[in-house]
DRENRODREN-269091 format. One record per residue: residue number from 1; residue in one letter; x, y, z of N, C-alpha, C in turn. Coordinates in nm, 2 decimals. Layout:
<pts>
 num residu    nxx    nyy    nzz   caxx   cayy   cazz    cxx    cyy    czz
 NUM      a      X      Y      Z      X      Y      Z      X      Y      Z
...
</pts>
This chain:
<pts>
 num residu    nxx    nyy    nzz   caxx   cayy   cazz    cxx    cyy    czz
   1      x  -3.12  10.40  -5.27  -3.24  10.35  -5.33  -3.20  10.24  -5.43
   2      x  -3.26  10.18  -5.40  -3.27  10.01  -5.50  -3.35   9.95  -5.59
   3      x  -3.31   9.93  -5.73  -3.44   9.84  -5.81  -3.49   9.76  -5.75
   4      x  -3.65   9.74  -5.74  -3.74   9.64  -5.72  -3.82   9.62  -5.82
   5      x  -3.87   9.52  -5.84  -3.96   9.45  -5.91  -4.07   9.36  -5.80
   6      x  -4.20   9.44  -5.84  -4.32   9.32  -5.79  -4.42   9.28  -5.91
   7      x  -4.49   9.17  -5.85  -4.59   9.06  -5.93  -4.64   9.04  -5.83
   8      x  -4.76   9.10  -5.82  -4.89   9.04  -5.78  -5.00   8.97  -5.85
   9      x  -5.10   8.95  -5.80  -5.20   8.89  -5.88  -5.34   8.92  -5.76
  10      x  -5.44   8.98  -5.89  -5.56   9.09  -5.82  -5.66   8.97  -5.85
  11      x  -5.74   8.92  -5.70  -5.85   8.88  -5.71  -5.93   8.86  -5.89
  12      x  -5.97   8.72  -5.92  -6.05   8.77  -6.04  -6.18   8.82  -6.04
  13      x  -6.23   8.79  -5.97  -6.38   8.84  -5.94  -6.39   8.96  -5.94
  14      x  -6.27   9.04  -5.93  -6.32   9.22  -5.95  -6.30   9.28  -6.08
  15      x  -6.43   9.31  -6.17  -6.42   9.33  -6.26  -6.31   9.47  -6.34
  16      x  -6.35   9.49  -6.48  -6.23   9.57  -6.51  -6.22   9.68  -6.47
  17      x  -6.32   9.78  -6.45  -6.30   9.92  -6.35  -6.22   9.89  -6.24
  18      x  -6.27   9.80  -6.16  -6.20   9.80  -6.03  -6.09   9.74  -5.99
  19      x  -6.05   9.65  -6.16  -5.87   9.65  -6.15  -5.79   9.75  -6.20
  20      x  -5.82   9.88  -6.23  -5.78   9.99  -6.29  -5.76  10.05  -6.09
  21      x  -5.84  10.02  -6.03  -5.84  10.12  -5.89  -5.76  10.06  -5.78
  22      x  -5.71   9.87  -5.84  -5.64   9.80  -5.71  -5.51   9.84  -5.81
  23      x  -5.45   9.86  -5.90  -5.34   9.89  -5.93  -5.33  10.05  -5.91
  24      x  -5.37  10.14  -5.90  -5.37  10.28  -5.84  -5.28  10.22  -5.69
  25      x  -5.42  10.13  -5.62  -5.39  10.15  -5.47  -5.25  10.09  -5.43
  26      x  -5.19   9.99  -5.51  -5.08   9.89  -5.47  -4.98  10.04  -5.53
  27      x  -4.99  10.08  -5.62  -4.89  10.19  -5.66  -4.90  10.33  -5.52
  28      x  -5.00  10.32  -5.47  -5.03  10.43  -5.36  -4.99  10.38  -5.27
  29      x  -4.97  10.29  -5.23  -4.91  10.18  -5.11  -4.75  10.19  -5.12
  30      x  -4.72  10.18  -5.22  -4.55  10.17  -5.32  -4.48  10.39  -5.28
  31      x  -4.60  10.45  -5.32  -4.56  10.58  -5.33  -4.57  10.65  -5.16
  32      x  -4.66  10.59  -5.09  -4.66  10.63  -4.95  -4.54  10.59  -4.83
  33      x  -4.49  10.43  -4.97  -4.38  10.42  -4.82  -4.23  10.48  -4.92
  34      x  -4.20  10.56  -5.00  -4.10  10.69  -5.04  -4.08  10.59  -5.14
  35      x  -4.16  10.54  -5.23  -4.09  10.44  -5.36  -4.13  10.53  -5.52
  36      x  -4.03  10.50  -5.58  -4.06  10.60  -5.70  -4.10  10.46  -5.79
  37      x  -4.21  10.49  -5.88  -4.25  10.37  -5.94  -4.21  10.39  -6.10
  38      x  -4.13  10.31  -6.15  -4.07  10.32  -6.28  -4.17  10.31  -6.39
  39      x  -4.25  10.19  -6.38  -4.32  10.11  -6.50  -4.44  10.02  -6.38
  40      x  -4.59  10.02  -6.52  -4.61   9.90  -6.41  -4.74   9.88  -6.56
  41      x  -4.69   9.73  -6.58  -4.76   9.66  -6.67  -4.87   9.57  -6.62
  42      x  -4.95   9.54  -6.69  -5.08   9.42  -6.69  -5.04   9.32  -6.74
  43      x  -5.06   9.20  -6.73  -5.04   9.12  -6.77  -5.18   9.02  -6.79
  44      x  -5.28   9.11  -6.76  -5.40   8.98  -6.78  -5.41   8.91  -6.71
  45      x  -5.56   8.84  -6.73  -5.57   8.71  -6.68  -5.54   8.57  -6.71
  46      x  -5.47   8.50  -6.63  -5.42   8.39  -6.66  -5.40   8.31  -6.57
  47      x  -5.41   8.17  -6.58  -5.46   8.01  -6.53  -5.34   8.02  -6.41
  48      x  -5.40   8.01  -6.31  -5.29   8.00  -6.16  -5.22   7.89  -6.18
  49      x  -5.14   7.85  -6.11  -4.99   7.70  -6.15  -5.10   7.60  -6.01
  50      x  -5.16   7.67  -5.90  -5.28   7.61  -5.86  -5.37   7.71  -5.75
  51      x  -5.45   7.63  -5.77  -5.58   7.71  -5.68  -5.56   7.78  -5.55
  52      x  -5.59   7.91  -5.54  -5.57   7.98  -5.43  -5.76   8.05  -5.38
  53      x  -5.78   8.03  -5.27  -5.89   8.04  -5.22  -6.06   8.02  -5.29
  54      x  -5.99   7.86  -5.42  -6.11   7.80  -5.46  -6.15   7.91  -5.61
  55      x  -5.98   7.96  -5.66  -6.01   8.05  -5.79  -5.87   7.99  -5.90
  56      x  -5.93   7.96  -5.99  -5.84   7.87  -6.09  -5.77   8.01  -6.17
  57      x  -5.75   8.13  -6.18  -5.74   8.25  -6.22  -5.72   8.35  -6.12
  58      x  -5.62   8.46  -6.19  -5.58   8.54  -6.15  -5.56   8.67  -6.29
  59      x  -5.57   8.78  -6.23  -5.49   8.90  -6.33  -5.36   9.00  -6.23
  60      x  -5.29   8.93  -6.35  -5.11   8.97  -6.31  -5.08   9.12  -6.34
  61      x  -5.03   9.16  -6.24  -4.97   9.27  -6.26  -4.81   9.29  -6.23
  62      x  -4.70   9.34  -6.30  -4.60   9.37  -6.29  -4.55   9.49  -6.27
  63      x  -4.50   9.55  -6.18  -4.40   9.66  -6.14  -4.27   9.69  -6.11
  64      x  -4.23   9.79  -6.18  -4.10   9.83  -6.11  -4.09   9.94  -6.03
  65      x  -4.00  10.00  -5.95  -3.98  10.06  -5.89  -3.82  10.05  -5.81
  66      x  -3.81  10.18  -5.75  -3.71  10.19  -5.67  -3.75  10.24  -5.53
  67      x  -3.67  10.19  -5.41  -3.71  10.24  -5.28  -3.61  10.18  -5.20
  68      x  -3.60  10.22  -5.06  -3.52  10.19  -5.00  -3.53  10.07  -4.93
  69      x  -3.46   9.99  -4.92  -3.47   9.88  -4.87  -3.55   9.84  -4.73
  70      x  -3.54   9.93  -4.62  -3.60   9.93  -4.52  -3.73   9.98  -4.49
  71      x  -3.80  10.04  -4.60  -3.94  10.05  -4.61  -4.00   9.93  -4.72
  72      x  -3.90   9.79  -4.70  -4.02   9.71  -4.80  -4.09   9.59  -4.68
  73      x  -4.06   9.63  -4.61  -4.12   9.59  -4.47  -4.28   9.64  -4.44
  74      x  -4.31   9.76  -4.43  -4.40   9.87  -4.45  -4.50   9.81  -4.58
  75      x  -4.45   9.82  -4.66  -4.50   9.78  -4.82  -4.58   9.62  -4.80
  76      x  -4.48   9.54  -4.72  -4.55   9.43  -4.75  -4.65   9.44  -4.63
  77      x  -4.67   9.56  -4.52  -4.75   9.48  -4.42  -4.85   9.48  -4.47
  78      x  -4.85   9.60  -4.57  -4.99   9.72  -4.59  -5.07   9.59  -4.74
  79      x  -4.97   9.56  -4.81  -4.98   9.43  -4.90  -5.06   9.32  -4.83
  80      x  -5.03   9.26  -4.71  -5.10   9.16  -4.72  -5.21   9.16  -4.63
  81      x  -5.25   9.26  -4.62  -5.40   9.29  -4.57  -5.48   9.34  -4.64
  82      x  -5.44   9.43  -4.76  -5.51   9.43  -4.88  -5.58   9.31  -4.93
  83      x  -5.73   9.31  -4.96  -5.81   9.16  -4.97  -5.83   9.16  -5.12
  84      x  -5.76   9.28  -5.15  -5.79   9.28  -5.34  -5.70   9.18  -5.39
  85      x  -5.53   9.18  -5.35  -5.40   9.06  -5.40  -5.41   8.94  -5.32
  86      x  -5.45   8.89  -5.43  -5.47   8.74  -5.34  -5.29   8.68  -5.32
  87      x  -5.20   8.69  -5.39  -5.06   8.71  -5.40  -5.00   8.79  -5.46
  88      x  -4.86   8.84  -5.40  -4.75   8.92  -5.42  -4.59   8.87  -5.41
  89      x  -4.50   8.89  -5.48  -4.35   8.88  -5.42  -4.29   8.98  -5.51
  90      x  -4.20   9.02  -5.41  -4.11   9.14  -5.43  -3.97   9.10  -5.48
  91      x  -3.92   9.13  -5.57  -3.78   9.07  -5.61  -3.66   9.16  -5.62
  92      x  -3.57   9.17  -5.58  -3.45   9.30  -5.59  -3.37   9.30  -5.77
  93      x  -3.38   9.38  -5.81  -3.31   9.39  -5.89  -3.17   9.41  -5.94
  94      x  -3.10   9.34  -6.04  -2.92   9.35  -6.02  -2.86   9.49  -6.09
</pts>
């Protein structure tokens, strides 16, 4: 098992209940494919570097975790059909 770190960023348009329920689900996505999740911070909303599907804003979320390397395959399929993260990247940790 290996440190990972992700940053996503959740649709703005979904208000604050239902960013409390897309961070559940990206952590339920993380825990179904065998990842143990360390930490996982908010970071707010804040001004995109540029526009992605016509939305000047995003709210960042940051996670850690550990999981095996060969389930982050799984993780990302289930990631990018999720229509809540408008972006994600996964980073390995040293």
């Amino acid at each position: 098992m290996k440190k990972y770190e992700i940053m996503y960023i959740i649709n703005p348009t979904i208000l604050e209940e239902g960013r409390d329920a897309v961070v559940e689900k990206v952590t339920g996505i993380l825990t179904a494919a065998g990842a143990t999740v360390a930490k996982s911070e908010k970071w707010g909303e804040r001004k995109l570097a540029y526009p992605i599907d016509k939305k000047k804003t995003g709210f960042y979320v940051l996670a850690t975790f550990d999981i095996d390397g060969t389930q982050l395959s799984a993780v990302e399929g289930k990631l990018n059909i999720t229509e809540e993260v408008i972006r994600y990247i996964i980073v390995k940790q040293d």
